[in-house]
N, C-alpha and C positions, 0 to 999 in steps of 0.2 A: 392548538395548531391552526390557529386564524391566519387568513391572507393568503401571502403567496410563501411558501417555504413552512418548515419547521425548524428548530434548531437543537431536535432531540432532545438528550439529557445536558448537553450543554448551558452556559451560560449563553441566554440571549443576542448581546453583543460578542460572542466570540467565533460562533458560524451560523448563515443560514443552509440547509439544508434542500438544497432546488431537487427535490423528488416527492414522489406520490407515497405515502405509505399507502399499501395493500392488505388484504387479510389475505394470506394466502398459505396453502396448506401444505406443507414441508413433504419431501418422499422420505419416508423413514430410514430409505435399508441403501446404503451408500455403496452397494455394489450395484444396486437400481440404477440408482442416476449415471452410475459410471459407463454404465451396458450404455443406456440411452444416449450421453456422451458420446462416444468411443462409434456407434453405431451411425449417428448422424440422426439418429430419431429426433432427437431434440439439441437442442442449443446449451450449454449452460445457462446462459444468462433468462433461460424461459423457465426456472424453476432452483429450489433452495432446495438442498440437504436440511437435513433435523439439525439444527446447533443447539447444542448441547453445554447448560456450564460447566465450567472446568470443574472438575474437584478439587477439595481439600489439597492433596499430595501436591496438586498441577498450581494451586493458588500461591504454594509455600514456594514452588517453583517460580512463578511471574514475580512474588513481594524480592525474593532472592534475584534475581535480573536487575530488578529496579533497584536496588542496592548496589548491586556490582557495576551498572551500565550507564544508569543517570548523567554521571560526571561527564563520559563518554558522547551522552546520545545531547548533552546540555550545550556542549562544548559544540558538537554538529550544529547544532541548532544555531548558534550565535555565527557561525562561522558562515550559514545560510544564510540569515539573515542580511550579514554584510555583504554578502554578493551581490542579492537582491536590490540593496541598496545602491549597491556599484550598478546594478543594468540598469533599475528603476528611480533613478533620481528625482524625478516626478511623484507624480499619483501613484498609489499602487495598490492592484484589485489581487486579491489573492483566493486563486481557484483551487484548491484541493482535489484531487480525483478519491472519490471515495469507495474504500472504504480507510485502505491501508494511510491514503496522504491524511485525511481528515485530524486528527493530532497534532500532525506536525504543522499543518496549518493554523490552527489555533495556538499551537507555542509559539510561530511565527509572526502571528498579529500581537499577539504581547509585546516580542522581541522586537520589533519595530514602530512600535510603540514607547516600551521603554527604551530604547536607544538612541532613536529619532526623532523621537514625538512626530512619530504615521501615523494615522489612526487609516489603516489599511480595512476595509470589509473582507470579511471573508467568507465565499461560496463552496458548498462541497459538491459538487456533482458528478454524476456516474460516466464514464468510459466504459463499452466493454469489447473485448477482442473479437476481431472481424465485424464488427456493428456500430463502433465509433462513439465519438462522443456525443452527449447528449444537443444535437443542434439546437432545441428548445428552449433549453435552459442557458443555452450562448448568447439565444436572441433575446434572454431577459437581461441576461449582464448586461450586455452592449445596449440597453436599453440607459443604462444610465451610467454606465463608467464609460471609458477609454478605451479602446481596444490595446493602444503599444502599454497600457498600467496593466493591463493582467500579465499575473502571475502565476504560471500553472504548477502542481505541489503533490508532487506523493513523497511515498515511504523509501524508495529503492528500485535501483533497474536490477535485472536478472540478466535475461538474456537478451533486454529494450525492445516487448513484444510490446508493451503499453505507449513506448516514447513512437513507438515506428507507428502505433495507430494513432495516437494524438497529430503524429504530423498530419497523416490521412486525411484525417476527419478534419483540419483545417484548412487544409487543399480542397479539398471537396465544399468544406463551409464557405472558400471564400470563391467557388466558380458559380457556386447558389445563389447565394446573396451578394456579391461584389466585394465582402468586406475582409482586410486581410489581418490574422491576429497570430500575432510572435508565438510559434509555435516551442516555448524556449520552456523545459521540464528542469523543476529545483527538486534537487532529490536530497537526500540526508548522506546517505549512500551510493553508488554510481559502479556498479559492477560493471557494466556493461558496456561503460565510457559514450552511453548514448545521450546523457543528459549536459543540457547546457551549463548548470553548474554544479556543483553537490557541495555537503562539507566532511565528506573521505569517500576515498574509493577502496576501503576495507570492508570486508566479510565478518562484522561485529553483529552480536545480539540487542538488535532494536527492541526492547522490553515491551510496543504497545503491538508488537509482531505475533506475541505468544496469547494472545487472545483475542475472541472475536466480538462481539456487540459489546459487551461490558466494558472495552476500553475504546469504544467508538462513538458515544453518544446513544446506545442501544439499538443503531441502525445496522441491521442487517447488511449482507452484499448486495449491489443493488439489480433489478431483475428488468427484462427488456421482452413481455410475449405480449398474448393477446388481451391481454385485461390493458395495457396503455396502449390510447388512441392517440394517433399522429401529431398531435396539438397539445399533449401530457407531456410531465416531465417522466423518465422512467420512475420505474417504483422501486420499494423497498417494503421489507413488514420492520417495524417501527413497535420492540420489545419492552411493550409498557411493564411488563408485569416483572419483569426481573430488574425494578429501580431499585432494589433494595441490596442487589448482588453487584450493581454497577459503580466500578473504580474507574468512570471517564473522566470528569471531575479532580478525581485524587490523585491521578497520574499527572495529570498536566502539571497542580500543586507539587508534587515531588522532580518534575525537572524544572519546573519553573525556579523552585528554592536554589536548586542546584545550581541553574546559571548564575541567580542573583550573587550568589555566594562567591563566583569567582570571575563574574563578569569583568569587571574592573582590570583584571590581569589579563585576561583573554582577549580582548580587546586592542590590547599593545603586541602581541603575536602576528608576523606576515602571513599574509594567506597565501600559500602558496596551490597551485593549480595543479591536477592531476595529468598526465599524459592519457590522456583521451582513447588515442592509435594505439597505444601499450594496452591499454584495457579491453578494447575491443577483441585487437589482435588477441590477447588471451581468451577471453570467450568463447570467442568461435573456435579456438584450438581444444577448448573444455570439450565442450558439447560435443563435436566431431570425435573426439576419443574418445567419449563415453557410449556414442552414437555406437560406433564400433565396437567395444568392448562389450558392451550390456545390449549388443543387437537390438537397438533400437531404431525403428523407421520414419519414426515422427522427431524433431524436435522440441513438440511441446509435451511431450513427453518427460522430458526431464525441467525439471528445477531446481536451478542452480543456487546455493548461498543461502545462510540460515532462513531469512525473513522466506522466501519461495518453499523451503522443505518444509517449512513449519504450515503454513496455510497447506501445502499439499496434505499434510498429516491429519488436518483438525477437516478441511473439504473434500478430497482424493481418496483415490484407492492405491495408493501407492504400493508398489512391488517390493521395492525394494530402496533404504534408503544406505545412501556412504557416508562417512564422517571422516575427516582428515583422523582426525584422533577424540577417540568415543570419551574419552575422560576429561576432555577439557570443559574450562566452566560454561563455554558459551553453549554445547549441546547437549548440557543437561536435560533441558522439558523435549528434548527430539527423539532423547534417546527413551525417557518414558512414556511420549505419543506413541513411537514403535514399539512398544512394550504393550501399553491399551491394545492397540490395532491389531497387533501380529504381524507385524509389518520386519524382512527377516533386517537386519545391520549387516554392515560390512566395513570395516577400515581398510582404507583408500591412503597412504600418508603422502600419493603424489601430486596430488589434489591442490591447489594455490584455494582452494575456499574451503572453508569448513563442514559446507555439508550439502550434500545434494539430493535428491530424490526425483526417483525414479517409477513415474506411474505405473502400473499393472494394464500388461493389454489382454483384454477380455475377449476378444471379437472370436478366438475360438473356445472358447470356455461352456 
């Protein structure tokens, strides 16, 4: 980890990593951090929950995803790519928000690659809610790329708490420094109709969804307190010691195959565009009835659509999760996350997503 970045367990040329690993010391008891949460004591982003490998049961889980999902998540992928292509006809610097975009951004530098012949870079740097995106690590991009070639990259909008801060943070980056950069989010998925472009606005199982450092390059979520000074990129702990449990690597190799495999076809498919205003419009009609329904006063409170219930499950203390329909294949590992947890179920079948969760409020407990 010479220089400036690291590129975790990745392949070298495929991301660098603009963050600080930390040694820093996890809170063990997840209803800890949730108090501290929930109370304002602290910040999320000023400390890590213990992550824990998945187990056996939970891994037969993820390999079964990626069998069922690949084709699915491969097909997104190309479909992203071409967007990309359509906005970025130029140069193109591709920023990932890490921890959830980082993946897909690396399928995307392939994809663009073998499509195009891009040889796009690609950055993973941290975002985090109400604190923004990392400016430091902006001012390293924009050090040498283009500001209109970035490409910014996650997983999935939920309820577009992350696209609505990414705008922020570049309003704000460009009243600081003068400089203005296309605040334009490529999602895979797009629940929220906040993203500039996606490749579906379906509530599908993202397979690199269902686990945490082992299919991220061994990087943590990334953390924002007092151990990073002003002029640091934020941190992360950076899980050397579990390379031997880490399918970051092999994930990529199994959608990667998968596009190869029917690229050619996929390719000659129109892309058609999702309604935006539909997407939205349902959203906020979600949230608001569940708001209602399950007395809840916060909006961040709930999380909407697999990829959102499933980090709530593996980070959170979630109360209570819904499932459109508890038997379907996509919320198999949610329904034995809430199994682990104690976390009670409930089937919902009026739900347009497949699964939501529902934090636990503590504040009188």
């Amino acid at each position: 980890m010479t220089g400036v970045g690291f590129h975790g367990s990745y392949a070298a040329a495929d991301v660098t990593f603009l963050l600080q690993p930390l040694a820093l010391q996890p809170i063990q008891d997840v209803l800890e951090k949730e108090r501290l949460i929930q109370s304002g004591a602290k910040h999320y982003s000023e400390m890590l929950g213990r992550e824990q490998l998945p187990s056996a049961h939970y891994l037969e889980l993820f390999y079964a995803a990626v069998s069922a999902f690949a084709e699915r998540m491969a097909r997104d992928v190309l479909r992203l790519t071409r967007r990309i292509r359509a906005a970025r006809p130029g140069a193109v610097t591709l920023v990932s928000l890490a921890r959830a975009g980082t993946p897909i951004g690396v399928l995307l530098r392939r994809a663009l690659a073998d499509v195009y012949g891009v040889d796009a870079p690609h950055y993973s740097v941290s975002i985090i809610r109400d604190r923004g995106l990392d400016a430091h690590a902006l001012d390293y991009i924009l050090g040498s790329h283009s500001a209109d070639s970035l490409v910014f990259v996650d997983g999935w909008t939920a309820k577009g708490t992350i696209a609505s801060e990414l705008h922020r943070s570049l309003q704000a980056y460009q009243a600081s420094r003068g400089t203005s950069v296309p605040a334009d989010l490529f999602v895979l998925c797009d629940l929220a109709g906040l993203a500039f472009a996606s490749g579906s606005a379906d509530d599908y199982l993202i397979p690199s969804a269902l686990l945490n450092a082992t299919v991220s390059g061994l990087v943590s979520r990334t953390i924002l307190n007092h151990m990073i000074a002003a002029d640091q990129f934020h941190g992360c702990v950076f899980h050397v010691d579990w390379q031997t449990q880490d399918l970051s690597q092999w994930f990529i190799t199994q959608i990667e195959q998968t596009r190869a495999r029917y690229q050619s076809a996929w390719l000659s498919e129109p892309l058609r565009s999702a309604d935006r205003a539909a997407l939205r419009q349902r959203s906020a009609n979600l949230i608001a009835t569940l708001m209602q329904r399950h007395d809840v006063k916060d909006p961040q409170f709930i999380k909407p659509g697999i990829g959102e219930a499933t980090r709530a499950l593996l980070r959170r203390a979630p109360g209570l999760l819904l499932l459109r329909d508890p038997d379907a294949a996509e919320v198999r590992h949610l329904v034995q996350l809430a199994n682990e947890r104690k976390v009670a179920v409930q089937t919902d079948a009026t739900m347009d997503l497949h699964a939501v969760a529902i934090i636990r409020r503590l504040a009188n407990e």
